[in-house]
C-alpha positions in Angstrom: -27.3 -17.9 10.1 -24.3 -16.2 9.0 -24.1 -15.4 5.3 -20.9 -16.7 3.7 -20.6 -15.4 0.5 -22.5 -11.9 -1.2 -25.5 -14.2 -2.1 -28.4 -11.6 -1.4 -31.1 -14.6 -0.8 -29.0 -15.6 2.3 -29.8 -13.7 5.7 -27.6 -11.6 7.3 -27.1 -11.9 10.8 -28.1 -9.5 13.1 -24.5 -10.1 15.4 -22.6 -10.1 12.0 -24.1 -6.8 11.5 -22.8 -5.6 14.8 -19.3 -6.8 14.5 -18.8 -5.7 10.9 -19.9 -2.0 12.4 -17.4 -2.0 15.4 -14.8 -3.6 13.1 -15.5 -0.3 10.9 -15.2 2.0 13.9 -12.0 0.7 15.0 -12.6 -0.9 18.0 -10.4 -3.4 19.7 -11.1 -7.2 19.5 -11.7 -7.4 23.1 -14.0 -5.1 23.2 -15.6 -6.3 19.7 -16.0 -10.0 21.4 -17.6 -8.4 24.7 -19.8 -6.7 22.4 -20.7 -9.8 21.1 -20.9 -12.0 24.4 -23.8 -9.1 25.4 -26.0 -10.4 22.6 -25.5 -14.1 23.2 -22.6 -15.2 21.3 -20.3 -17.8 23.2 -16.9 -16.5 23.1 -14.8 -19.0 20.9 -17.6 -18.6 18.5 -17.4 -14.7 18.7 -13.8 -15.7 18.3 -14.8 -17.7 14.9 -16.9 -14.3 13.7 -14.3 -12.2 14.0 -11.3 -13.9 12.4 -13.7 -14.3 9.2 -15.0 -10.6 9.1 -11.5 -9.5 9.6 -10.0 -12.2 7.0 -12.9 -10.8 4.4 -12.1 -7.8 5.4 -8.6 -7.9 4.4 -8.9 -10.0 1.3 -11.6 -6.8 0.3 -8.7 -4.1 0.9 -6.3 -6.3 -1.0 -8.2 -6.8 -4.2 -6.6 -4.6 -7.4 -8.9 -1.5 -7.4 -8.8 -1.1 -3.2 -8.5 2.6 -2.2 -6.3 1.4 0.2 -4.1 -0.1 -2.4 -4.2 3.0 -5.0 -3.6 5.7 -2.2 -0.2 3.3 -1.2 1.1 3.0 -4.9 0.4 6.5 -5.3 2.3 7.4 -2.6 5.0 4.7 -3.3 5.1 6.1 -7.1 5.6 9.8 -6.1 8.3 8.9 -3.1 10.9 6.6 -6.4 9.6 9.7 -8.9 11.3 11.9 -6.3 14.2 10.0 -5.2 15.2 9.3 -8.6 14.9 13.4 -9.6 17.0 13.5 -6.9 19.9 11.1 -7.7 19.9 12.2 -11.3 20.1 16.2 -10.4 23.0 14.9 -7.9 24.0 12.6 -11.3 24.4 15.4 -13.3 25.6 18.0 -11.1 28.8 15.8 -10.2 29.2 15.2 -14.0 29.2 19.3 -14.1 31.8 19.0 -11.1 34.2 16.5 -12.8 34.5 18.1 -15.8 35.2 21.4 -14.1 37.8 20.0 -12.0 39.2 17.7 -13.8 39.3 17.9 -17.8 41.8 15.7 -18.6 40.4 12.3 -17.1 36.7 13.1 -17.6 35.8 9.9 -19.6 37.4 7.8 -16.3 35.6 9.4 -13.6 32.1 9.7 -15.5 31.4 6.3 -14.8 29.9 7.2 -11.3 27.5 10.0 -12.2 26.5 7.7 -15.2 25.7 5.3 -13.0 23.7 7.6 -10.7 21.3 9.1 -14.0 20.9 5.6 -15.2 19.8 4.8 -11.6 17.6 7.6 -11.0 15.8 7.1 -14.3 15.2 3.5 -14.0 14.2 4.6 -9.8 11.5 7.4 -11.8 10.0 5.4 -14.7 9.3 3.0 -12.0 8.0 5.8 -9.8 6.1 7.0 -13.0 4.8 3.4 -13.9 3.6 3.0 -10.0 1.6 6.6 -10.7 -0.1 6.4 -13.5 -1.0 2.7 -12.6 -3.0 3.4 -9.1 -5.1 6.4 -11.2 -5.9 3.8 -13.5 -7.3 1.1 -10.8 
């Protein structure tokens, strides 16, 4: 009998057992059915086994305080905190370009790099947000 939910009075089956560990260790679905049709387990039932470890499996690594989540917003937060350094150092180093070349129409052609630091701010809150948020899960 194959236990359905994390109710510890229910048994856990012995072939669940075994598919959960080769699901762990990586190995293909063919050879995690095979595996399966050695101990006994028709194959459209190994089938059945399968698509619900690997559906619990994934609804487990989706949850809010997965490592799997937290080490990908982590690394989502510090890829915008970088862009957005980026575009605001570029930001501000064509505003430091503009009014070296040209003084007289500064206000005109500041539009751009103001555009580029308000976009590169906005682009590292967001990274920052995104950082702080998967230490806190």
């Amino acid at each position: 009998m194959a236990r359905r939910c994390n109710d510890p009075e229910l048994p856990i089956d012995p072939l669940e057992l075994a598919a959960r560990d080769l699901l762990r260790q990586g190995r293909s679905l063919p050879e995690i059915q095979a595996a399966l049709a050695e101990h006994g387990l028709t194959p459209p039932d190994a089938e059945l086994l399968i698509a619900r470890l690997i559906t619990e499996y994934s609804v487990a690594q989706s949850v809010r305080g997965s490592p799997w989540r937290r080490q990908i917003a982590r690394g989502a937060g510090v890829y915008n905190m970088l862009t957005g350094a980026l575009v605001c150092i570029f930001g501000f180093g064509l505003i430091f370009l503009l009014l070296r070349v040209t003084a007289e129409q500064g206000e005109m052609l500041l539009i751009l790099p103001g555009g580029l630091i308000t976009l590169g701010m906005v682009r590292f809150i967001t990274g920052l947000w995104q950082w702080i948020g998967s230490r806190r899960e």
